[in-house]
C-alpha positions in Angstrom: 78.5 41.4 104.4 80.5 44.4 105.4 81.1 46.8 103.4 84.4 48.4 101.8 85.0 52.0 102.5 86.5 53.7 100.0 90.0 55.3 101.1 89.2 59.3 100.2 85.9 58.9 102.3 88.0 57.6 105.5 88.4 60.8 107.2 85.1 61.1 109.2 82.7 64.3 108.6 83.4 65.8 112.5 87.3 66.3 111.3 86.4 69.8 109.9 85.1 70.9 112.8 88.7 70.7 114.1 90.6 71.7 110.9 88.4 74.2 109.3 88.8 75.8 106.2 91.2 78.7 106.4 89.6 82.1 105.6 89.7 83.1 102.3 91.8 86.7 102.3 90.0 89.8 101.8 90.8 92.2 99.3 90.2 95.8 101.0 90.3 97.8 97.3 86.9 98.0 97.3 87.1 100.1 100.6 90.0 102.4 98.5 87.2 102.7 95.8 84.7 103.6 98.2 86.5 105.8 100.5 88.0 108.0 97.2 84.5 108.1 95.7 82.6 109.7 98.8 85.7 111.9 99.6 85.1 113.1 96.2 81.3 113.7 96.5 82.1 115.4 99.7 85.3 117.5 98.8 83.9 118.8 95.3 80.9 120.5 97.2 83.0 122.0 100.2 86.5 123.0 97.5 84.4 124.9 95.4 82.4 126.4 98.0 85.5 127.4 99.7 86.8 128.9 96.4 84.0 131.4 96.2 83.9 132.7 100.0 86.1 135.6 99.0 83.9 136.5 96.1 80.3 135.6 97.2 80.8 136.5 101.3 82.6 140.2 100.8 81.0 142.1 103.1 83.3 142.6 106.2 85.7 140.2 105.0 83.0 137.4 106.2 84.4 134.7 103.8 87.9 134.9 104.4 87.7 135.4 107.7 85.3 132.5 108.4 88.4 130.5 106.7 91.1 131.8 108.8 88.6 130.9 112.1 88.2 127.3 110.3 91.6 126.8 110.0 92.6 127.7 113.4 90.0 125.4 114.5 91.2 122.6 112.7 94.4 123.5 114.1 93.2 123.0 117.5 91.1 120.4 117.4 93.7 118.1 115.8 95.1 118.3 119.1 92.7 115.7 119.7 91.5 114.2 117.1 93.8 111.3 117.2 91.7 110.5 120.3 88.4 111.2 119.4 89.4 108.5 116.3 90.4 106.1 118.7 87.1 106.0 120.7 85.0 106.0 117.7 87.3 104.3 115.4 88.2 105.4 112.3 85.1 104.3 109.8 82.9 106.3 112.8 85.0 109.0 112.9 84.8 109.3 108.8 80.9 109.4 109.1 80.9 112.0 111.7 83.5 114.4 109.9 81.2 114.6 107.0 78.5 116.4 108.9 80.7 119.6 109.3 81.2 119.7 105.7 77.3 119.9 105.0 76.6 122.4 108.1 79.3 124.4 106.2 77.8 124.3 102.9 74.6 124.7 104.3 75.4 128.1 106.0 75.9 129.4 103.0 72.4 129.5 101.8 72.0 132.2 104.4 75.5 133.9 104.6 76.1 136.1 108.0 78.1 136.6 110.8 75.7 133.9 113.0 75.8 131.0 110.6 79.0 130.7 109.3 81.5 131.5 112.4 79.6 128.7 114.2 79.2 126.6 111.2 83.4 127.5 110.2 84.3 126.0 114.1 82.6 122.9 113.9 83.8 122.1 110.6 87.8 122.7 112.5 86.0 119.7 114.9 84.6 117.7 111.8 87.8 118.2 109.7 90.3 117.5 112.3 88.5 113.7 112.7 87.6 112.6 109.5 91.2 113.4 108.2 92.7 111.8 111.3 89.8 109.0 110.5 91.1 108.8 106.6 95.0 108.5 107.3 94.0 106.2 109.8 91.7 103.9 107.4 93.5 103.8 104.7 97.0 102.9 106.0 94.8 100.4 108.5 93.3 98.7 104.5 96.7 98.7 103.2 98.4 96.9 105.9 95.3 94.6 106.3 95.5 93.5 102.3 99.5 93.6 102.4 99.0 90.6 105.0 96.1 89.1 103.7 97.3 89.3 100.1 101.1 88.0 101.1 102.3 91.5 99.4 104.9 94.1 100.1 103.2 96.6 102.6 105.3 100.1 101.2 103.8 99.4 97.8 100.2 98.7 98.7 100.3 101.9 101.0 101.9 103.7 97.9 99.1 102.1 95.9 96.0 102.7 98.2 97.1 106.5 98.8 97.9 107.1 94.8 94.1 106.0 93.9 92.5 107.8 97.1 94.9 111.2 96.1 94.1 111.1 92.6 90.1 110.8 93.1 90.5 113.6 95.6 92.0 115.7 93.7 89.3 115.6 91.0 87.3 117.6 93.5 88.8 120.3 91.9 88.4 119.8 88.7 84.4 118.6 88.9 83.4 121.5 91.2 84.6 124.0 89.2 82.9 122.9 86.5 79.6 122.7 88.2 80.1 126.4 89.5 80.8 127.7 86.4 77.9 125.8 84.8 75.1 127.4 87.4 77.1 130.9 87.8 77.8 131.6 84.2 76.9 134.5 82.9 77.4 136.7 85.8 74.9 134.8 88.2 77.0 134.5 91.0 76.0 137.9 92.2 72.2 136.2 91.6 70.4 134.6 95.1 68.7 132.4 92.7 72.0 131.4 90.8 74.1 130.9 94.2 70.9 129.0 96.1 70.9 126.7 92.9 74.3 125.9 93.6 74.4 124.9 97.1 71.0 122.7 97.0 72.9 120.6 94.0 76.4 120.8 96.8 74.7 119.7 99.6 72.5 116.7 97.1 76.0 115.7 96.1 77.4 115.7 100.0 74.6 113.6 100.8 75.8 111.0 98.3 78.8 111.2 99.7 77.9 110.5 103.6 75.4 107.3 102.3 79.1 105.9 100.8 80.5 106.6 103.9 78.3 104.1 105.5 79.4 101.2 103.0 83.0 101.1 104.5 84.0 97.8 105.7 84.6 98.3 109.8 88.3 98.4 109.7 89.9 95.5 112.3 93.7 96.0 111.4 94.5 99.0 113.3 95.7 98.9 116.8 93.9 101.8 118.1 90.9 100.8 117.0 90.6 97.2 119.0 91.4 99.2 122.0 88.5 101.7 121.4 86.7 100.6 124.3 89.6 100.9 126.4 90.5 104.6 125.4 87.2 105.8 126.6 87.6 104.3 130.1 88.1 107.8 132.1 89.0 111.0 130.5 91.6 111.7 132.6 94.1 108.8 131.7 92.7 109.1 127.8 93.5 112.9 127.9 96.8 111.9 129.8 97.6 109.0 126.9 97.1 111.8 124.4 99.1 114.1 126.2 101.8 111.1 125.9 101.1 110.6 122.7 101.2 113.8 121.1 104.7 114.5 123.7 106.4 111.3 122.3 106.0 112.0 118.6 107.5 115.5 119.1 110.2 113.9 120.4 110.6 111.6 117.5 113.5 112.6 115.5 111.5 111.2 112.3 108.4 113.5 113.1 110.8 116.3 113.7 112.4 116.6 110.7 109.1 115.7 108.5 107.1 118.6 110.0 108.6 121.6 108.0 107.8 119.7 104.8 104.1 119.3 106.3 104.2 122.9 106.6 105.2 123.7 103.4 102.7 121.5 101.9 100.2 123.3 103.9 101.4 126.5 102.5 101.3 125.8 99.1 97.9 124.6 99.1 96.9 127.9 101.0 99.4 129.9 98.5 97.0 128.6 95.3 93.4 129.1 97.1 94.5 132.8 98.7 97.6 134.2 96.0 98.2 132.2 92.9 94.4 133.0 91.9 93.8 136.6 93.5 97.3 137.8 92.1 98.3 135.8 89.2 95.4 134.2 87.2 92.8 137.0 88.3 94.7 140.0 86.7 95.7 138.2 83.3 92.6 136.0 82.8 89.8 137.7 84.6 87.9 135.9 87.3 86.7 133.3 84.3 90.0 132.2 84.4 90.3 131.0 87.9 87.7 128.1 87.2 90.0 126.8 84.0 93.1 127.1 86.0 91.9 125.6 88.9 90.5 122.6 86.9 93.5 122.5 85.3 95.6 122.4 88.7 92.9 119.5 89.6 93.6 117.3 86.8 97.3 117.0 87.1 97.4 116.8 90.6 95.1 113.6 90.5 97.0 112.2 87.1 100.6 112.7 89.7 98.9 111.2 92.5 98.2 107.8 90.8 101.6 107.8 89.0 103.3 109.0 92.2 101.1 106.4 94.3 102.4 103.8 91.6 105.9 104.4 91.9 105.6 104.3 95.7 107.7 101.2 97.5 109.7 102.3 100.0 111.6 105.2 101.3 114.0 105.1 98.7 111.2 105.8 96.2 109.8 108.5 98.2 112.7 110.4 98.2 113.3 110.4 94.6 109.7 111.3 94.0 109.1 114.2 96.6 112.7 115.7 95.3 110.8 116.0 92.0 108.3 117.5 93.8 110.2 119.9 95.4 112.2 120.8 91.9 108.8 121.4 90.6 107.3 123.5 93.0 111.1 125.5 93.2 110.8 126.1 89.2 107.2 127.9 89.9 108.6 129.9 92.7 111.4 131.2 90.3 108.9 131.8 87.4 107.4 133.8 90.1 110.0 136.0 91.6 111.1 136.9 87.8 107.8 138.3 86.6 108.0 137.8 83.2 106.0 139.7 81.1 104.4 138.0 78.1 102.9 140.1 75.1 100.5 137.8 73.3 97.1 137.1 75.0 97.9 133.2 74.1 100.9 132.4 75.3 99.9 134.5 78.5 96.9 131.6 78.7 99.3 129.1 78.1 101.8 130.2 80.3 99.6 130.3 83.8 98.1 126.8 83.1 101.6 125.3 82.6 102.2 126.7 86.2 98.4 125.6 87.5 99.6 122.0 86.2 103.0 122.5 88.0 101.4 123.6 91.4 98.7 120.5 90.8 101.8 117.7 90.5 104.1 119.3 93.2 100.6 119.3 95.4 100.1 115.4 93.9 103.8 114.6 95.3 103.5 115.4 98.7 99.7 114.4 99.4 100.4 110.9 98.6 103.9 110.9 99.6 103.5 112.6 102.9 100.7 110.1 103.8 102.4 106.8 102.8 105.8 107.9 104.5 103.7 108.3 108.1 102.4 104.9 107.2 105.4 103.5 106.5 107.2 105.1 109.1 105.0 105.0 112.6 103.3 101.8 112.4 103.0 101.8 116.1 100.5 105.4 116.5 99.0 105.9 113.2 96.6 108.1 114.5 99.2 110.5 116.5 100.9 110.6 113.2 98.0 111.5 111.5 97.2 114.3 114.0 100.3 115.7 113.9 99.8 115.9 109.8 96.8 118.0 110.0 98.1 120.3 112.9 101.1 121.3 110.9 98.8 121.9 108.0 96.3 123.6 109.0 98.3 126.0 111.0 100.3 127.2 108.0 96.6 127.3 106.2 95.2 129.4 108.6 98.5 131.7 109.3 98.3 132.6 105.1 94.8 133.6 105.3 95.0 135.8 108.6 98.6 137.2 107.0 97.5 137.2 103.1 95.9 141.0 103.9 99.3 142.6 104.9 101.7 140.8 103.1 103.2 141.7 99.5 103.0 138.9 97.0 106.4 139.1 96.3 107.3 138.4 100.2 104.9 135.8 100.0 107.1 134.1 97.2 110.0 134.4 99.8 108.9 133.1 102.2 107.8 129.8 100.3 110.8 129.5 98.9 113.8 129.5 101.4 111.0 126.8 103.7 111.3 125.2 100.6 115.0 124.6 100.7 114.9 124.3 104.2 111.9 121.2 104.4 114.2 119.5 101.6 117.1 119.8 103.7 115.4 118.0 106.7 114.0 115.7 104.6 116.6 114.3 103.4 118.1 114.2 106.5 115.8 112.2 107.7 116.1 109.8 104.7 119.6 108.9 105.8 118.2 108.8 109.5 116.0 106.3 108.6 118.4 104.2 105.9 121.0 104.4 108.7 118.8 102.8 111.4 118.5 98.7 111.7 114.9 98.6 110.5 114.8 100.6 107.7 112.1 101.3 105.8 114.0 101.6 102.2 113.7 99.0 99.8 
């Protein structure tokens, strides 16, 4: 007697094989969590390390000239970075750029003129790749889960680069804190004190570069499926780069975003080498650098996750990096005027209002900066990226070399009118962009 086959079990078994299940979509947070968690590790160790060069390394200037030689490094080795990223891909490139961080902090348990110049030019090398790498992997993530996800791609960049900025810039905040809990009481003129402190840097790093190994191998960036093909002669890759790096300076877009890369790069420089030495230092004592600096830390990370929330499209990054600007412009003033303040209190008061002023202005344009390259040069990430740190760290390592022979006051100056200027081009370049057929504005 035959049997009845029921009509839901008609479709034979082998019909998968030919319609198969579609995949279900990734969610690439958990790369964002991991990525801003290592950075953090890493970045806490090396920023307050960095913060005590001019104190701990005085003799010949050996800290702050082992910075200037770092930055000019990274200066010229972001030349090529965008290259080295695209033959070892970007999660490659993040593992590698770690190891100058830790040669760095490692120097400094023996502090001379033959460990850290060596250990200052391959951190330029390590630096100039793992920031090129980070850009890079986190704009790859954001487009990746925009398409997997069916959401608008402005706001997950502006999402993914609001939670990596605001990690980051806890660094300051949690390595300060850890300095000032082994130095206190005067120990940072103590081998044992300062030893103590690197050993727990370097145990920290370490955390850091195992995270870095977690990353999910990023498959959503151009560059990165033609790895193999990059490395095919280094003649024609050098020649690409050459390209490259020539085509993005002829970008009108690139052009008129590069002196607001450079003024973010002299801010940062500005707090690290003036606001501390010629400010804070003199009102609050060298106890008051760690407080200020934590302060600065916490608000920049609180303004990069709101700015990273508000983030859609160009129109939003406009309004947000004109506050920035008006922030930053109001410090600048306070500044110039030099007002003199009686009472020890409101003297307090008054220079961590202005470290949590320089922390959001520095919130605005890290996450801004980094989602409008995303946003805006879809096609060579990594050249964009490049051209990021080159600006950056050239006006880093100009302040350090010029810091000596400059008056504070010129200093101020200077800030201010490529201030106005960087706005000016910037919002050029919004109406550039809002003008053109694909614009990126919401």
């Amino acid at each position: 007697m035959a049997s009845v086959i029921p009509r839901d079990e008609e479709t034979p078994l082998v019909a998968t094989a030919h319609n198969p299940p579609l995949p279900t979509p990734k969610n690439h947070t958990r790369d964002v969590h991991i990525l801003s968690v290592a950075f953090l590790s890493i970045f806490l160790a090396y920023g307050a390390a960095q913060n005590l060069q001019s104190t701990l390394n005085t003799e010949e200037d050996l800290g702050t000239t082992s910075l200037g030689i770092l930055y000019l490094s990274f200066t010229f080795f972001s030349l090529v970075a965008s290259l080295v990223v695209r033959v070892l891909g970007s999660k490659n490139s993040l593992v590698l750029g770690t190891t100058g961080y830790l040669l760095f902090v490692a120097a400094n348990l023996m502090p001379n003129w033959y460990t850290m110049i060596p250990a200052s030019l391959y951190l330029g090398f390590s630096a100039s790749i793992i920031w090129v790498g980070q850009g890079t992997y986190l704009t790859s993530a954001a487009r990746s889960h925009a398409k997997d996800q069916n959401s608008h791609e402005g706001t997950v960049i502006g999402d993914f680069n609001g939670e990596f900025w605001a990690v980051f810039a806890l660094h300051q905040f949690v390595g300060n804190l850890i300095t000032f809990a082994l130095l206190k009481d005067g120990q940072e003129g103590s081998t044992r004190g300062t030893t103590l402190l690197f050993i727990v840097f370097l145990s920290v790093m370490v955390l850091g570069v195992v995270l870095m190994c977690f990353l999910t191998k990023s498959t959503g960036n151009k560059g990165e499926e033609e790895q193999l093909d990059a490395g095919v002669g280094v003649y024609s890759s050098l020649k690409s780069l050459s390209k490259s790096l020539a085509n993005s300076l002829s970008d009108v877009r690139m052009l008129l975003i590069i002196p607001l890369i450079a003024y973010s790069g002299l801010q940062q420089a500005f707090v690290w080498a003036e606001f501390t030495k010629y400010v804070v230092t003199p009102a609050l004592g060298v106890s008051g650098v760690g407080s200020s600096m934590a302060v600065y830390g916490a608000f920049d990370g609180i303004c990069s996750l709101a700015a990273g929330r508000l983030t859609s499209g160009l129109t939003s990054i406009t309004s947000i990096v004109s506050v920035g600007i008006f922030v930053q412009a109001i410090v600048i003033v306070l500044l110039l005027l030099n007002l003199s303040l009686s009472s020890g209190f409101l003297i307090t008061l008054y220079l961590l209002f202005m470290a949590a002023l320089l922390g959001i202005g520095d919130g605005v344009f890290n996450t801004q900066l980094s989602a409008l390259l995303g946003i805006l040069f879809k096609h060579d990430t990594e050249g964009a990226f490049a051209q990021l740190k080159i600006w950056q760290s050239a006006t880093i390592a100009i302040v350090f070399f010029l810091s000596p022979h400059m008056s504070f006051q010129a200093m101020l100056v200077i800030m201010l009118a490529l201030l106005c200027f960087s706005f000016a081009t910037f919002l050029l370049l919004t109406l550039k962009v809002a003008k053109a057929p694909s614009s990126a504005s919401e």
